[in-house]
N, C-alpha and C positions, 0 to 999 in steps of 0.2 A: 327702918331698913337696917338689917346686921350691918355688920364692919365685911364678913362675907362674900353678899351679895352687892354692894358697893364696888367693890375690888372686880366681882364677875363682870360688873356693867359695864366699867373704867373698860378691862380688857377687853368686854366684848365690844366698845364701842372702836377702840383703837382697830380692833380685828377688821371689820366690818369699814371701815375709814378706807382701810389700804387693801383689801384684797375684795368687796365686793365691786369694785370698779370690773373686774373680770367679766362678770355676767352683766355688766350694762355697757360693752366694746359698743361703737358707732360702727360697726358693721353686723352687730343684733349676730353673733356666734350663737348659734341654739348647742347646749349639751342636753349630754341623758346623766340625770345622777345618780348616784349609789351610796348609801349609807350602812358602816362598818360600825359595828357598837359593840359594848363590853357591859356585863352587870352583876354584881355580887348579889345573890339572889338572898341573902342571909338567913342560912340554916332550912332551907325548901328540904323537909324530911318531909312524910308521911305517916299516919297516925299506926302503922302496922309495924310491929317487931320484928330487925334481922337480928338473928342472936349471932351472927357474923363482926356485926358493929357494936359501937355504943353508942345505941340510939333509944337509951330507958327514961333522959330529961322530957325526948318528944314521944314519948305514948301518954295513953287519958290517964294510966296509973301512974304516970311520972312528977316527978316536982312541979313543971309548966302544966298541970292540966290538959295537954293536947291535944284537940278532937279535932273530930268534922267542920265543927263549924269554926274554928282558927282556922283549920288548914284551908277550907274554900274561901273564908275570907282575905287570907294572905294571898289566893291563885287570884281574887278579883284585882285587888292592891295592884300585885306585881304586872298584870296586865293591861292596866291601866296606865301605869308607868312605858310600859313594852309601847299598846296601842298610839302612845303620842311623842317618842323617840324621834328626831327628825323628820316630824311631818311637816314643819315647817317651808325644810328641801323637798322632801318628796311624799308625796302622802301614803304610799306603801313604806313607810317607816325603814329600817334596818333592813335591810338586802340580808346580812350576814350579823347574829345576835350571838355571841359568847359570852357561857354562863360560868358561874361558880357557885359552891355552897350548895350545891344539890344530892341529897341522897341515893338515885335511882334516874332512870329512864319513864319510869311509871310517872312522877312527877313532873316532867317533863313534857310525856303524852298530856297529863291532863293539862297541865299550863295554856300551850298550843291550843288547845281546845275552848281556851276560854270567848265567850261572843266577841268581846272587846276584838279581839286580834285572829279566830279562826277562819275569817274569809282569805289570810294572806298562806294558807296552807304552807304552814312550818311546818318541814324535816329536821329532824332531830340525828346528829351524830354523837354518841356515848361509850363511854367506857367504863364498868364499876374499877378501882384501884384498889391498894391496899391501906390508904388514908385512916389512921387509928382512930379520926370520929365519923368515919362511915361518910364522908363529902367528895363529890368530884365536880369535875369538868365535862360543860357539852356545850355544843354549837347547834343554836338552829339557823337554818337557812329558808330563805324563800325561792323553791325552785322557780319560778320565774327571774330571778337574775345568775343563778346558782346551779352548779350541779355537782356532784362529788364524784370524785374520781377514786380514790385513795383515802384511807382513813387510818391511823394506831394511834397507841397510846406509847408516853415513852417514859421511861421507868424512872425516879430519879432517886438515888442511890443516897443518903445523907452520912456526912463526914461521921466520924466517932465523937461522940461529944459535944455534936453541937445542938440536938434536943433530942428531951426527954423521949420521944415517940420516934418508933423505927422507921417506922413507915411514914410518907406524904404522899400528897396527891400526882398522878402523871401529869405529865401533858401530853394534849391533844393536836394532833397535829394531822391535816386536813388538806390534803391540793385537790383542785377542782377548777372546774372555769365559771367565773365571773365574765355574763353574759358574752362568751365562746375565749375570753382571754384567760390562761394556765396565772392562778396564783396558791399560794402554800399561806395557809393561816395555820398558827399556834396559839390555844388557850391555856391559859396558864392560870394556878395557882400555887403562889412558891411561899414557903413555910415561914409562919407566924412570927412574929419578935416575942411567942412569951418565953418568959428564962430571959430574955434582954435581946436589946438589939443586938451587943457589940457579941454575947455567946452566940446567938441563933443566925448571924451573918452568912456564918461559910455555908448552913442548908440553902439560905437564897442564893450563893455562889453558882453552887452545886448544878441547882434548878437552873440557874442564867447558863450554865457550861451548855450543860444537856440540850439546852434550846439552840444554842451558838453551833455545836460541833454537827448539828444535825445540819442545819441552815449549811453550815460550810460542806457538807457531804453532798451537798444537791445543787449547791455553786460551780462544782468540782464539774457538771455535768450539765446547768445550764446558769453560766456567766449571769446574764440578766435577771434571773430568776425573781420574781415580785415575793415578797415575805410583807406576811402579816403577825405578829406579836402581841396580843393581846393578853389581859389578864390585870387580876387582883397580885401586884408581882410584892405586895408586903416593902415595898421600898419608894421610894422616892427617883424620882428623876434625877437627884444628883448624885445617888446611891454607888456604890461600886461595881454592885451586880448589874446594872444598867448602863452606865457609861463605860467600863473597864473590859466586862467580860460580855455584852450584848453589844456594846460599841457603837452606842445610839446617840448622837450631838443629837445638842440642842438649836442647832442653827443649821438652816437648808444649806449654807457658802461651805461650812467644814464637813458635808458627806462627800465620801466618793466610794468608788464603785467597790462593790461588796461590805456598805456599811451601814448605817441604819438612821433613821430620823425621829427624832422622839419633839413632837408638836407639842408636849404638855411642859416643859421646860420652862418656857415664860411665863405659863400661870403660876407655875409654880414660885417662880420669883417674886410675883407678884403676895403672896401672902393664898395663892386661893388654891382651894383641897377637892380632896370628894368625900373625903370620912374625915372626921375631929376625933382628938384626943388629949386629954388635960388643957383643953384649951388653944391647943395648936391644930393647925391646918397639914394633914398630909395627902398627896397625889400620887395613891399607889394603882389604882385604875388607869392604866395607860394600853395606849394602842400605838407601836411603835410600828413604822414601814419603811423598807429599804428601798437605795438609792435610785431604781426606776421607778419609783413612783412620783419622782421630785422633775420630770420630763414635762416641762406643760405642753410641749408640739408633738407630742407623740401620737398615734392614733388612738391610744388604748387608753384607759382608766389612766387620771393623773390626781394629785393628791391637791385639796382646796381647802378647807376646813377642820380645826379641829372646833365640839362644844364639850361641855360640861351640863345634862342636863340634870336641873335642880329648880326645878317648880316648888311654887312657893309653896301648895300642899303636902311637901314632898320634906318642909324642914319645920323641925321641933317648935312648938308654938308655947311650951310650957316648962316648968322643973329648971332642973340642971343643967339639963343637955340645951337648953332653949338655943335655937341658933344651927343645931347640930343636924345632921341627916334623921330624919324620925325613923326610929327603927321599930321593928317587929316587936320587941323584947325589952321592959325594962327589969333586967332582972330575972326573977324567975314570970313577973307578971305581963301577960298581955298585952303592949303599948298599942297596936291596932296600926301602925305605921308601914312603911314601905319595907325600907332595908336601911341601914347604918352605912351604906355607901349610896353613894350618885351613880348613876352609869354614866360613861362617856361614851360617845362615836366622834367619827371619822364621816366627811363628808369629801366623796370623791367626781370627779367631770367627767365626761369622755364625749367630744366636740363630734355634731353630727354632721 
């Protein structure tokens, strides 16, 4: 057993010690759950050429080889992962699946359609951006918990000089009702540490602003408003763009109203990630939710759970990386893997 998955157990068992007492109350409370998830889909292109992008690594005449048969065997991978998401809570998996790393909306139709997962008939909300490798943001939802109301994408403008590329990815930003209650999700993918962390900072700023000043324009108009935060946000939970300008504590006793709760905090403390890099653990897959979610007497969705899902198929069994998230790609070659992140959700109550 890793040094890893050790640390996930230690935490998961502490988790489970103090807060599954809830669902065993001596007065037998029945909830309905709902599970909120995030997932780096890594590099889900398609074998057909936009000459909009650059996307010549993934065609069949590109460095990677990439055909048909990668691209359906990565749709089987990732569905596989998708189809067993929180079925442990609920067997209809993710209510609400925010993706990253995806080329198109085409890829996304076909995803949805995989057997694994197309009896839960996922909607797909999308936007292509202006992303200089041709990747974006989408959210599927299962209308059965779900319904959208409202959809854009929001543009996020990078400082001068803080990376090579003009362009990043939007975000997506989503209000709908979660089974008849109004909440607002944000997908996010906020720009790379390559050039360095400490150069490429102010774009992750930038992207936390963008997300912040929106959330705060919709506060202006409904005080209580539920926000959802998701995303590959390239930072860490003790990052500055996450605590400073998202204003997400790490402890449920230091929110209040109009601020944010970030559940991934203590794993993080703990030593435990969802991607590796030279050997270190980072937790940039976070699903951050604001201060009405943290209401457990309320009538509506209250916040119960965070996981870290990371099946043991799911981690490097060989090479260098052993230990690590198996990814798609080692290199220019085939690894036949999942993705180089974990997904994480969010497992939420609502007392019948």
């Amino acid at each position: 057993m890793n040094l890893q998955m050790k640390h996930f157990l230690i935490a998961v068992l502490a988790l489970f010690t103090t807060s599954h007492s809830l669902l065993a109350q001596p007065t037998k409370q029945q909830y309905k759950i709902a599970i909120i998830g995030f997932y780096n889909l890594e590099n889900l292109f398609d074998t057909i050429n936009n000459p909009r992008i650059d996307d010549e690594e993934f065609l069949p005449d590109g460095p990677r080889k990439y055909n048909s048969a990668i691209y359906w065997d990565k749709m089987k991978k990732l569905s596989t992962v998708i189809s067993q998401m929180g079925t442990d809570q609920n067997p209809d998996g993710p209510a609400l699946l925010g993706v990253a790393e995806v080329e198109n909306d085409t890829v996304l139709s076909d995803l949805v359609k995989q057997p694994l997962i197309s009896k839960r008939n996922y909607k797909i909300v999308h936007y292509d951006s202006r992303d200089a490798r041709g990747i974006d943001v989408g959210l599927l939802y299962n209308p059965k918990y779900f319904t959208v109301e409202q959809s854009n994408k929001l543009f996020v403008q990078l400082p001068s000089g803080s990376k090579d590329a003009y362009f990043t990815r939007d975000i997506l930003w989503v209000k709908g009702k979660l089974d008849g209650e109004t909440i607002h999700v944000y997908v996010n993918h906020w720009p790379s540490r390559s050039g360095g962390e400490e150069r490429s900072a102010p774009g992750r700023n930038a992207a936390a602003q963008v997300c912040r000043n929106h959330m705060d324009s919709i506060l202006k108009k409904e005080p209580d408003a539920k926000f959802v935060v998701m995303g590959d946000l390239n930072d860490d939970p003790t990052n500055e763009s996450v605590t400073a300008i998202i204003r997400a504590k790490g402890h449920q006793k230091d929110v209040r109203k109009g601020g944010m709760f970030n559940p991934w905090y203590e794993l993080y403390r703990r030593g435990i990630g969802t991607l590796a890099y030279q050997d270190a653990w980072g937790l940039f897959d976070q699903i951050l939710i604001s201060y009405p979610w943290l209401n457990r007497e309320q009538s509506g969705f209250f916040y119960y759970q965070p996981h870290i899902f990371n099946k043991e198929y799911m981690v490097e069994n060989i090479g260098n990386f052993k230990g690590y998230p198996m990814r798609t790609w080692d290199g220019n070659m085939y690894r036949g893997g999942y993705s180089d992140h974990f997904p994480t959700y969010i497992v939420l109550l609502k007392r019948l």
